[in-house]
C-alpha positions in Angstrom: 40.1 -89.3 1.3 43.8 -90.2 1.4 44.0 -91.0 -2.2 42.7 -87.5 -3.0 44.8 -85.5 -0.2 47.9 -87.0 -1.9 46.7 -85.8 -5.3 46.2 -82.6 -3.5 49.9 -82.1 -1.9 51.2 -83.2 -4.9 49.7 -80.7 -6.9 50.9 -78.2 -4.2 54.3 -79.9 -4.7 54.0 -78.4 -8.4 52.9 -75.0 -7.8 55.5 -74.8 -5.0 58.6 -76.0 -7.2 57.2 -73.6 -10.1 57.7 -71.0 -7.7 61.0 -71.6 -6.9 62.3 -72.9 -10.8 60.6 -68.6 -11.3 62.8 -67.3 -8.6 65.5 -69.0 -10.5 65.0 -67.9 -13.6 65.0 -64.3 -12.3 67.8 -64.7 -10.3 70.0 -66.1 -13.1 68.4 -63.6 -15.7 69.6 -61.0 -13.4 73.7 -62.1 -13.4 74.9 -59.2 -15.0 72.5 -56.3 -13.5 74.6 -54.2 -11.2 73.1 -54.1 -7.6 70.3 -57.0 -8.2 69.3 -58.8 -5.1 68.9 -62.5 -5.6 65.6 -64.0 -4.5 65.0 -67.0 -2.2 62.5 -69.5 -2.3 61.9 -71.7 0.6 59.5 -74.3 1.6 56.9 -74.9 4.7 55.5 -78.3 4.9 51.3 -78.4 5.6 50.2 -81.0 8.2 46.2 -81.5 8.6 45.3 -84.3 11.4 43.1 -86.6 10.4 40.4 -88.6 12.0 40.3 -92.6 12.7 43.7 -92.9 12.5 43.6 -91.6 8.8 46.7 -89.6 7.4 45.7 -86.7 5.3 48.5 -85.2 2.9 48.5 -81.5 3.3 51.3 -80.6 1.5 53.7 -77.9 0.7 53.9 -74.5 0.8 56.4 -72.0 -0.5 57.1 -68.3 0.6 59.8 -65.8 -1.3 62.1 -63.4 0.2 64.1 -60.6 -1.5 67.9 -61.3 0.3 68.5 -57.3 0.1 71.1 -57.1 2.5 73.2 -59.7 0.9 75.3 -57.6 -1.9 78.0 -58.4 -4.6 81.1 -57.6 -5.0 82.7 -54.5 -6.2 84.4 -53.4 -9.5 86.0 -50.8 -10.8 85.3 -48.4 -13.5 86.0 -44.9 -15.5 83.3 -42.6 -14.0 83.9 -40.8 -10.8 80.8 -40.5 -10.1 80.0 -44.3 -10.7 79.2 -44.6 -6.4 78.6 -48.2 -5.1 78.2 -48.7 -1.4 81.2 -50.8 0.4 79.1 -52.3 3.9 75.8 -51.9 5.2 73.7 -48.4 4.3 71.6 -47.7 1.0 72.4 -44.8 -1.2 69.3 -42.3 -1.3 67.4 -41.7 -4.8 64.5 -40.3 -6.2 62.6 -41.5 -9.3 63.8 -38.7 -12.1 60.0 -38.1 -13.3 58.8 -36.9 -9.8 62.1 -34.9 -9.6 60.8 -33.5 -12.9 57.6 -32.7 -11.9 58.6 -30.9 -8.8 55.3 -30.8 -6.6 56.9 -31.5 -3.8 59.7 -33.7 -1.9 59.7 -36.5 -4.1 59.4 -40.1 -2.4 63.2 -41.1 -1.6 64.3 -44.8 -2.8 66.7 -46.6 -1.7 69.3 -48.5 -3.8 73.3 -49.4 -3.3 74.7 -48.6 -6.7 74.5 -46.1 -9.5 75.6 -44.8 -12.6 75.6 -41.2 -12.0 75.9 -38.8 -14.5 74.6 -35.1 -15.3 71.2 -34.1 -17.4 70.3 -30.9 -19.1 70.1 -29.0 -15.4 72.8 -30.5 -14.0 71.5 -33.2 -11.4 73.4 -36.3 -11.1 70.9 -38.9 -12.7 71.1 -42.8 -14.1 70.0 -43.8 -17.2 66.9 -45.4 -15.5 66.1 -42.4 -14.0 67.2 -42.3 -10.7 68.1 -39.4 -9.6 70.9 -39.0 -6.6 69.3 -37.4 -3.3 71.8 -35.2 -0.5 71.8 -32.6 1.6 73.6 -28.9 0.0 76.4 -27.1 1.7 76.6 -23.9 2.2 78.9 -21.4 0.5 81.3 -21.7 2.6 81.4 -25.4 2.0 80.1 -26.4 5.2 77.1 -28.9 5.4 74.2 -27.8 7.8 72.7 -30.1 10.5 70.1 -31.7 8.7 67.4 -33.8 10.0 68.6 -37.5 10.2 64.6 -39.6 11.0 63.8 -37.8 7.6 63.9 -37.4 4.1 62.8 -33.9 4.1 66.2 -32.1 3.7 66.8 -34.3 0.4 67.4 -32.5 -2.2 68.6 -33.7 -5.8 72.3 -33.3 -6.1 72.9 -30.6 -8.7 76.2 -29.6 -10.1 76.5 -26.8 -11.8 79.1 -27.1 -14.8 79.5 -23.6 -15.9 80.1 -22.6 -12.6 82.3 -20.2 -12.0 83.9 -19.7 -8.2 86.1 -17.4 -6.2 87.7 -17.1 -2.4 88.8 -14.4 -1.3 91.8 -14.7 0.9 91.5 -14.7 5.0 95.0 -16.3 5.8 99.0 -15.2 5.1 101.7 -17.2 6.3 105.2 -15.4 6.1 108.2 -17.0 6.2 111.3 -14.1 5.7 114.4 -13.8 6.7 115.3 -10.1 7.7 119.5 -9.2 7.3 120.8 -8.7 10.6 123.3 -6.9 9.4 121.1 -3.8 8.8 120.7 -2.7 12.3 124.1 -2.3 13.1 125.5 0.8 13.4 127.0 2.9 10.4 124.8 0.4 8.3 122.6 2.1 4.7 119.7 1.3 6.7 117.8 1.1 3.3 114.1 -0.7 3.8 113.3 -4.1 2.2 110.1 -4.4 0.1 107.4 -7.3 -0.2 104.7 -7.8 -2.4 101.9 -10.1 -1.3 99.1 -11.1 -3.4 95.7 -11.3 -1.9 92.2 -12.1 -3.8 89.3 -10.1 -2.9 85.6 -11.0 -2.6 85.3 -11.0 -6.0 88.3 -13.1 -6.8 90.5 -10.1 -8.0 93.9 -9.7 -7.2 95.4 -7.4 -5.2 98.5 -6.6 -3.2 99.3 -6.0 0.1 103.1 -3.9 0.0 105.3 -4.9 2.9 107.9 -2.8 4.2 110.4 -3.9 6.6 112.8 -0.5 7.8 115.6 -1.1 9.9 116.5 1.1 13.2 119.9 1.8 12.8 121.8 2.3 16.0 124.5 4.9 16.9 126.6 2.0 18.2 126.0 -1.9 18.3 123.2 -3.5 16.8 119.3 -2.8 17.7 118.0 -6.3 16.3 114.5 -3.9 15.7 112.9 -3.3 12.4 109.0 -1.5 11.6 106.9 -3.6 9.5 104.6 -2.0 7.4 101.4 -2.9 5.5 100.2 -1.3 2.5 96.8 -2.1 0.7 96.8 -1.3 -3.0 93.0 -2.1 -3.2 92.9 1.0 -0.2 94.5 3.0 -2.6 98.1 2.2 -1.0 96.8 3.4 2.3 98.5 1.9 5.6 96.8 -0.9 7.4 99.3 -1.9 9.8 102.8 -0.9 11.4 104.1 -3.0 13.9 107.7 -2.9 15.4 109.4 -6.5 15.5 112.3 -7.2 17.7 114.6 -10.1 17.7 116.6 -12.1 19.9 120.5 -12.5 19.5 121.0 -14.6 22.4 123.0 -17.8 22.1 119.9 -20.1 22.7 117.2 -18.4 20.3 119.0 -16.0 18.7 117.4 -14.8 15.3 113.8 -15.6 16.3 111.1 -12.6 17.0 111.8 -11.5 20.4 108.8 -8.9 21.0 105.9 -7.7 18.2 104.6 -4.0 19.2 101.6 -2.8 17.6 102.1 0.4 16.2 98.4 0.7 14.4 96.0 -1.7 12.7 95.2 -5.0 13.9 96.1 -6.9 17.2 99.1 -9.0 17.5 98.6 -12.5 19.4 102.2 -14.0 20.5 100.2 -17.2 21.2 99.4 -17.9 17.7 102.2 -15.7 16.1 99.1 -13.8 14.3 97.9 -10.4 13.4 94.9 -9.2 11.9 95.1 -6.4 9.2 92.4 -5.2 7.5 92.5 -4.5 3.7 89.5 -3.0 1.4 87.1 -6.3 1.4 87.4 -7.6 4.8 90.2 -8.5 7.9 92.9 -10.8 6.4 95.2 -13.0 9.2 98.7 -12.9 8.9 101.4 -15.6 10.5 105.0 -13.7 11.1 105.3 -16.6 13.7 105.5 -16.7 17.7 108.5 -15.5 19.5 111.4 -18.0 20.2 110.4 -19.9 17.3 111.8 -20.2 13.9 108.9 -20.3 12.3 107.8 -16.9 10.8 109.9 -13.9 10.9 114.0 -14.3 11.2 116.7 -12.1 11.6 119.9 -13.7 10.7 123.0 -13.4 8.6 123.0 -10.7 6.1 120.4 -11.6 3.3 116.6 -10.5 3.1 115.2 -14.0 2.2 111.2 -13.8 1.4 111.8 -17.7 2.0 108.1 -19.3 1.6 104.9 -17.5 1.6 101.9 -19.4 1.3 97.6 -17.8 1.7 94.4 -19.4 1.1 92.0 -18.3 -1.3 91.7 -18.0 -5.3 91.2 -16.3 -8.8 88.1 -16.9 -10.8 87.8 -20.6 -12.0 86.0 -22.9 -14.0 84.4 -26.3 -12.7 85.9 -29.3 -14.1 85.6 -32.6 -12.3 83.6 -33.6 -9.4 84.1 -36.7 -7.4 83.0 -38.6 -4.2 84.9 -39.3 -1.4 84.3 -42.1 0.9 82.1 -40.1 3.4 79.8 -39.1 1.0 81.3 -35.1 0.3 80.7 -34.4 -3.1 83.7 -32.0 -4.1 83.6 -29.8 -7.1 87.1 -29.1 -8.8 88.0 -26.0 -10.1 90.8 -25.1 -13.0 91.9 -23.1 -10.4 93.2 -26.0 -8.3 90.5 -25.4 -5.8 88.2 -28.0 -4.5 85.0 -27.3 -2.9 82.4 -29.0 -1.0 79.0 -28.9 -2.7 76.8 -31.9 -1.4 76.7 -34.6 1.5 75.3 -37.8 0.3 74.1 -40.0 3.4 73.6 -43.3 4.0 70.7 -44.9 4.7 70.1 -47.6 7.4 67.2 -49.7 8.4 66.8 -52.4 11.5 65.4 -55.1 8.5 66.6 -54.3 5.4 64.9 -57.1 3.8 61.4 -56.1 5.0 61.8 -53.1 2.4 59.4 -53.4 -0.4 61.3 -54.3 -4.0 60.5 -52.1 -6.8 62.3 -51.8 -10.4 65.5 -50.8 -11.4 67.0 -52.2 -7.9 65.4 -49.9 -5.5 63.2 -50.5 -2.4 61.2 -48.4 -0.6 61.2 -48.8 3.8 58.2 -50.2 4.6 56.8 -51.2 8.2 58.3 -54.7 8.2 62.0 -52.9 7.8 61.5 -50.5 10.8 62.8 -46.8 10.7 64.9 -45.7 8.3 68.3 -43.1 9.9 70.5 -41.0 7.5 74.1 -41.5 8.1 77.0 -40.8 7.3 78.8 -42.6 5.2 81.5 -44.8 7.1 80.0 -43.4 10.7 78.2 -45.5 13.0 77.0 -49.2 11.6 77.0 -48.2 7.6 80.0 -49.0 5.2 81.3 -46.0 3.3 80.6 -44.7 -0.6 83.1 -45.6 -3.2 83.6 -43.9 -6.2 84.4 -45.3 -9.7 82.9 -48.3 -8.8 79.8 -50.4 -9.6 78.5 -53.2 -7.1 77.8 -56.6 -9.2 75.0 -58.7 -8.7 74.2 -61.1 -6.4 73.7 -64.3 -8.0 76.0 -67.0 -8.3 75.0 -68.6 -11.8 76.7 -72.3 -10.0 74.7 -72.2 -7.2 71.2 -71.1 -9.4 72.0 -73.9 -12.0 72.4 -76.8 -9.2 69.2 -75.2 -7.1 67.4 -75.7 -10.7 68.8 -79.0 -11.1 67.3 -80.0 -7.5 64.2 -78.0 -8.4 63.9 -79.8 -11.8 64.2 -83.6 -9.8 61.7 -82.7 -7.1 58.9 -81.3 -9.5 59.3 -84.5 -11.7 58.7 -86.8 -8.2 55.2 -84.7 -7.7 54.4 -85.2 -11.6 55.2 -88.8 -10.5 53.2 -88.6 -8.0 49.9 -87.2 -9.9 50.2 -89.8 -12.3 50.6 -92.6 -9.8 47.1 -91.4 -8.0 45.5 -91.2 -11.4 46.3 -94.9 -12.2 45.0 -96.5 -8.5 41.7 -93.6 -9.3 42.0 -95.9 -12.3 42.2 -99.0 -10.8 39.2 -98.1 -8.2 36.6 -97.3 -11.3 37.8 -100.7 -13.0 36.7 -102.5 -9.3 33.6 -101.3 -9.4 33.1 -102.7 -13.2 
């Protein structure tokens, strides 16, 4: 009996080590696949009591685990959307085939790194066919409030290359300087002119025609001029007069003093804004609050149209789009404009390495890894996306080539072993001769 239970651990010894010389091999086959998870192979010893004071060899028993939340180290490359997770979270994907097929949310997988680059309609795919899962913004570049306990508001992230965009303009900040010299008395009195160009909802330009007349006093200076505010798209129609007055005292001399609202839109001292409204919608302009130099400025004896800055944009093409570190996907016009398309989350899970292991370095949660949040990136306990970057795998070849070395020893002491029982079985049948 104890002659055969040590033939039987040692046996176990064999298939145990063969486990682990397999993890190995996989492990140091994997060196160069970006985002591979080395595997573990550890050992349980088997103890079975015996009877009579007998020992009984049970033996040795090995179990595997998948280290998924131990990751490699980052480099650098040429593609900005090459997106490798720096921290704890798992970039959501979607097997390209389901994607394809479109019955349905496909089932989201779970990986840290990616290759991302456009197909024929545009999503953001790897050459293994994974295709990158977030959640759309809105037009105005504003990302809903999605779901988090849920894949459901996943969608594959779809950029559209022939895109073409336009914003219309909702903001004008002025910054002019009015001559003071024009509302003394005996002055020409002779208006200054402004052209301002505004896009409208359909990316066109147009103009809004400022007009700045000075009240000329019969003695000593007023300090008061009427703005006016033309809209060519309105056929040159007025949208707004107001009467600005300015300040010559020591302390704040040449800053607005008092805005009156002569027609059109509100002025709000507390913001320094009015609203005018041209053909395609209200636009806000900044003349600037009074006592401040910001804005509108009377002083010396030059009209200086100084800075003048609005948001909003002609008709561009797409031509890059990138990732930033919280997961935004931002789609760059030629126009210079940059606008927010997607939100790619990050995944987190109690026990990552509960999650099942499929190809092409993806896992799907399972109930050993708990519930699965979407967050995002670089907010609560997740790391944050990094673009033009590739994560590198796990294994370190050293440590792989000494644990096979070890391996190597200890399955040649259990073929030891099996030999050394089969010469005393050897021995016993000769006895009996």
């Amino acid at each position: 009996m104890t002659i055969s239970s040590s033939l039987n651990a040692s046996v176990a010894g064999l298939s145990a080590n063969a486990s682990r010389l397999a993890t190995i091999s996989d492990n140091i086959a994997n060196a160069s696949t970006f985002g591979y998870r080395r595997v573990e192979t550890s050992f349980d010893s088997l103890v079975i009591s015996g009877s009579g004071g007998n020992y009984a060899a049970g033996g040795v028993r090995s179990t595997t685990e998948r280290l998924i939340d131990e990751g490699g180290s980052l480099v650098t490359t040429e593609n900005p959307t090459d997106l490798a997770v720096r921290g704890r979270g798992f970039i959501p994907v979607a097997a390209s085939s389901e994607v394809a097929v479109a019955n349905g949310n496909p089932q989201m997988l779970l990986t840290t790194t990616g290759s991302f680059r456009t197909d024929a309609d545009g999503r953001l795919v790897t050459a293994s066919g994974l295709t990158l899962l977030g959640w759309p913004a809105g037009p105005d570049g504003t990302v809903p409030a999605f779901p988090r306990d849920t894949s459901d508001g996943l969608v594959p992230v779809q950029v559209n290359v022939n895109q073409l965009t336009g914003e219309p303009t909702t903001q004008v900040t002025l910054g002019i300087n009015l001559p003071a010299t024009e509302t003394e008395a005996n002055s020409a009195g002779n208006p200054e002119e402004l052209s301002i160009e505004y896009f409208d909802n359909l990316g066109r330009s147009e103009t809004i025609q400022a007009s700045f007349a000075p009240q000329v006093p019969a003695s000593g200076t007023s300090n008061i001029w009427t703005m006016t505010l033309r809209d060519s798209a309105s056929g040159n129609a007025v949208v707004g007069e107001y009467e600005l007055e300015f300040d010559d005292s020591r302390a704040a001399g040449g800053t607005l003093l008092d805005v009156t609202t002569i027609s059109g839109g509100p002025y709000d001292p507390s913001t320094g804004r009015l609203i005018t409204t041209v053909d395609g919608g209200p636009v806000e302009i900044n003349i600037g609050r009074p006592g401040t130099t910001e804005g509108l400025t009377q002083l010396s004896d030059s009209f200086a149209p100084l800075s003048i800055s609005k948001d909003g944009s002609p008709v561009g093409n797409m031509v890059t789009v990138e990732v930033d570190a919280n997961g935004f996907v931002h789609a760059t016009f030629d126009t210079g404009v940059t606008r927010t398309i997607f939100q790619v989350p990050l995944v987190d899970l109690p026990n990552p390495n509960g999650m099942i292991a499929l190809d092409r370095q993806t896992y799907r949660p399972s109930i050993d890894s708990g519930s699965f949040f979407l967050w995002d990136a670089g907010d609560g306990p997740t790391g944050d996306l990094v673009s033009f970057a590739r994560q590198e795998s796990a294994t370190d070849v050293a440590r792989e080539l000494t644990d096979m070395i070890q391996t190597q020893r200890a399955y040649s002491s259990n073929a030891r072993v099996v030999q050394t029982v089969n010469e005393m079985l050897q021995e016993t049948t000769n006895i009996i001769r």
